[in-house]
N, C-alpha and C positions, 0 to 999 in steps of 0.2 A: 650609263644613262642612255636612255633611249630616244632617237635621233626626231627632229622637231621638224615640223616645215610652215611656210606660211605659203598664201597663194597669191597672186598677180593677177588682174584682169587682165589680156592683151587684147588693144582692138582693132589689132592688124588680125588676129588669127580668132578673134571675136571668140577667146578661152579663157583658159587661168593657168598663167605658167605657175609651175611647184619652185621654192628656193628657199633652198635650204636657212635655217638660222642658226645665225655663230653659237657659239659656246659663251661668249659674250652677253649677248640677248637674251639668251636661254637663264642665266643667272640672274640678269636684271630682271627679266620676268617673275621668275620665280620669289624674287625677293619683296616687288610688289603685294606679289597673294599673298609671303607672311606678313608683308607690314600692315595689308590693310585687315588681315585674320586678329593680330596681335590687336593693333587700334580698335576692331570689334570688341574684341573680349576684355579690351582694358576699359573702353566705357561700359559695359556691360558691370565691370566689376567697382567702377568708380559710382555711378548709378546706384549699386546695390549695398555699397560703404554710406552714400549720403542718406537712402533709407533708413539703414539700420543706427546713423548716427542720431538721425532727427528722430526716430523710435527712443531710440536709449534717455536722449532729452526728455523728452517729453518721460517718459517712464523716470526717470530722475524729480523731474518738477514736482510729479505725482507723487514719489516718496518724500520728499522734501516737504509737501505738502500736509502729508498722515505723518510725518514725525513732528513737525512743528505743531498741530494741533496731539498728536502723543504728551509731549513737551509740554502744553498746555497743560494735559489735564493733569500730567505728575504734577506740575506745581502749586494748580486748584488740591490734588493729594494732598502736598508737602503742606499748604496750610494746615490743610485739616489735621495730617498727623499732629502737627507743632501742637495747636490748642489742645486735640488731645491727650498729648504727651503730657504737656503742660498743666492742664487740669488732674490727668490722672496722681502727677506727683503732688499737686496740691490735696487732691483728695484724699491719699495714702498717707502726709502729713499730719490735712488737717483731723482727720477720723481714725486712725488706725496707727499711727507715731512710728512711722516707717518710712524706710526713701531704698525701694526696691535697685533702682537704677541709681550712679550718681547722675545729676540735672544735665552735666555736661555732653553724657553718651545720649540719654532720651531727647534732649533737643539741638543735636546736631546738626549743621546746615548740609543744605543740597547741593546748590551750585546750579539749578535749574535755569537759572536765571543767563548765566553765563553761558550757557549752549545754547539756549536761543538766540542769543546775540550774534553766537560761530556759525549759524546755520548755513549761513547763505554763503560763506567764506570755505565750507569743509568740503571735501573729498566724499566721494560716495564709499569707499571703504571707512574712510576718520567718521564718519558720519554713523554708519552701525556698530564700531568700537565705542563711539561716544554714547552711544543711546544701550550700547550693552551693561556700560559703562553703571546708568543712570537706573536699570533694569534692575541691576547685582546691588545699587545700594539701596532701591527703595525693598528690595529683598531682605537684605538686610535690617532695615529699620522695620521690616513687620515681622521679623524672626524677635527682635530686640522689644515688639509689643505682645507677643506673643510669651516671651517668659515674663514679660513683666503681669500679665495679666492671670498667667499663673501660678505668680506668687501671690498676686492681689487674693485670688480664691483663693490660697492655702491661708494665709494672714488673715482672712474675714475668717475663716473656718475657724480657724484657732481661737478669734476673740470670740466669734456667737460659742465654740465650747464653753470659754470664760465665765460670759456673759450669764450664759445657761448655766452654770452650777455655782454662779453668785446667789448670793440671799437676799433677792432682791423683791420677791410675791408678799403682799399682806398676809399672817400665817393665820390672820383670824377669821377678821370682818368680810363680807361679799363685797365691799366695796370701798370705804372709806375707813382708814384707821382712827378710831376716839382714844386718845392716852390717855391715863388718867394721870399717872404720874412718869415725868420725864427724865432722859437722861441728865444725869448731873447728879451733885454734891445736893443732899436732901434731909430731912428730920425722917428716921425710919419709923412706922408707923406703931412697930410694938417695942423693939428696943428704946427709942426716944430717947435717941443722940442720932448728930449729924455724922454721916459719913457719903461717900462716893455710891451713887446708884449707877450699874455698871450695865442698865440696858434700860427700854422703856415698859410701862404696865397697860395694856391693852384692856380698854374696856369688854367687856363680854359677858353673855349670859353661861351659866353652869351646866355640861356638856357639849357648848359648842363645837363644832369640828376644828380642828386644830391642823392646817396645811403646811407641809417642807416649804421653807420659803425659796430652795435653791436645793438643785440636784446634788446629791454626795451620799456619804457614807456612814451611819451612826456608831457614832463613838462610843455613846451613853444610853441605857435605857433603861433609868433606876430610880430607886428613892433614894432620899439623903434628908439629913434636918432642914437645914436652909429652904436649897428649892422644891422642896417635898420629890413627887414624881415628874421629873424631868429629862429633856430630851437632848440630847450634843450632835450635833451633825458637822462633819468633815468636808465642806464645801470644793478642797483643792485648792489652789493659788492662794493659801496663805491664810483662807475663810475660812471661820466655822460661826456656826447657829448654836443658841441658848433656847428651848422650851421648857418654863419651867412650870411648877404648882397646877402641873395638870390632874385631870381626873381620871384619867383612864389613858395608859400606856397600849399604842396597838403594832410598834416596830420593836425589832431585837438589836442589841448590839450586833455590828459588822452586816447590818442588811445594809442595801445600797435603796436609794428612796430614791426618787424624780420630784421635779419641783412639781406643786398643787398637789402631792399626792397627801392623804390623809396620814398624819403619826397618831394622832391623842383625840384626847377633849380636854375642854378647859374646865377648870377647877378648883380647889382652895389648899392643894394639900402643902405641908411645911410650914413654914416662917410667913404667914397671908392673913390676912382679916377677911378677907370677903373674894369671889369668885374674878379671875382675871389671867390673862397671860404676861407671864415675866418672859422680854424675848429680849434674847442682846446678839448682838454682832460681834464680832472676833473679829482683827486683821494682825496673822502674827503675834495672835494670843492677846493683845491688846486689847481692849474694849471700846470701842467706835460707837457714835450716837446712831442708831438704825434709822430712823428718821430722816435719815442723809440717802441712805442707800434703800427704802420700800418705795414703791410704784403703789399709790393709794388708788387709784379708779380702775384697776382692771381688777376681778374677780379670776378666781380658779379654774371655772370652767372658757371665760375670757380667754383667756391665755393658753389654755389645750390647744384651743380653736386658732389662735394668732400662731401659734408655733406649727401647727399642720400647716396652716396654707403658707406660711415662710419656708417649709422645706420642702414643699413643692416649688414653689416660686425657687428655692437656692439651687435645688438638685436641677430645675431644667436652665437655667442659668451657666450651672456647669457644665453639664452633659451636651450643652450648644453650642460649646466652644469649639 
């Protein structure tokens, strides 16, 4: 170490005597400039922790802030989901006899309610665990509306197929069916005795057009004694159609027809006194009152036109999902 001096006024010799300093002093000196270097740099650094503390607060408050109103809106969501979870299983019930989800998984609680209460209590890490937490289930529960609403479309798909190749169109009249005679047990018109009338007799003028009352497959396109020339359609789901005492056959066995599309004309031929259609219903071979099952106010061309804009309307339905 290298030898230190301090100086002395004398004002005898009106100078500055040199004397030396101990190795003593030289220490104590030096010890000074580190404590008061260290003291500099430990407020400097204390200074710059109280910053960064009061930074971090406040940036805290501010998250605390946006999660709480987050928190908010999941559980404005969580309503919304419930009803429509809710509704949706009612409406899969009550329209379509289905329960895609069991009730317990679709209306599942949140617990939203509970983390808002922890807010002010949690840790800034417990705090993005918990909101990751609440991220992952409402993920969940739109993954869980998500299959269910494509099973909704597969199950509407299936019954409008149904639907559509049920026998449900007027096969005669443009708009209102006149029966003349009805299903049930009856006096037959030319045999005269009572027995079971196994469909209804459409009033009609002789060559009327004669409409598929329901999409399917013709089974029959023949003459026979009874229903003179008549028509059998394969409907599917257990359905088939009667056209009978027509006048003019215009489909072949095994063509596939669309509902409205034209088979015949009406007529008098077979077991008939006068010009009309003999139509019956089938379920499972069985014979059902049709009366039960035609739609009388929409016409043929009605109904091209209602099934166009329905599969418009269904396909962008699907395709928006």
């Amino acid at each position: 170490m290298g030898q230190f001096f301090k100086y002395h006024f004398n004002p005898v010799i009106l100078g500055y005597d040199r004397i030396e300093i101990s190795r003593k002093e030289k220490y104590k000196f030096l010890f000074k400039i580190i404590s008061a270097m260290s003291l500099f740099f430990c407020l400097i650094y204390v200074i710059f922790q109280l910053q960064l503390y009061r930074r971090t607060e406040q940036l805290k408050s501010l998250l605390k802030e946006d999660y709480a109103m987050i928190i908010q809106n999941m559980q404005k969501l969580d309503k919304i989901y419930l009803r429509m979870e809710q509704n949706n299983q009612m409406f899969a019930n009550a329209f379509y006899d289905i329960e895609v989800f069991p009730v317990n998984v679709l209306i599942a609680g949140s617990g939203g309610k509970e983390f808002t209460r922890e807010l002010d209590h949690l840790e800034f890490n417990k705090l993005a665990k918990k909101l990751d937490v609440q991220i992952e289930y409402f993920t969940m529960r739109l993954e869980i509306q998500k299959m269910a609403y494509q099973k909704y479309i597969q199950s509407i798909y299936q019954k409008i197929r149904k639907v559509q190749w049920m026998p449900l169109l007027n096969p005669v009249q443009e708009k209102k069916v006149i029966v003349g005679s009805p299903f049930g047990l009856r006096k037959h018109p030319i045999l005269r005795f009572s027995r079971q009338h196994e469909g209804i007799d459409i009033e009609a003028e002789h060559g009327s057009n004669v409409y598929a009352s329901g999409s399917g497959k013709v089974l029959k396109a023949e003459y026979e004694k009874g229903f003179g020339n008549h028509i059998i359609i394969d409907h599917g789901y257990s359905y088939t159609s009667v056209y009978a005492h027509l006048s003019k056959i215009i489909v072949k066995k095994g063509q596939k027809v669309d509902r409205s599309e034209k088979i015949g004309c009406v007529g008098n031929s077979g077991l008939s006194t006068n010009a009309h259609l003999h139509f019956e219903i089938r379920v499972n071979h069985f014979p059902v009152n049709p009366q039960f099952y035609l739609f009388e106010n929409i016409a043929p061309e009605d109904y091209r036109n209602f099934v166009e804009k329905f599969e418009k309307d269904f396909n962008r339905l699907t395709f928006s999902k």
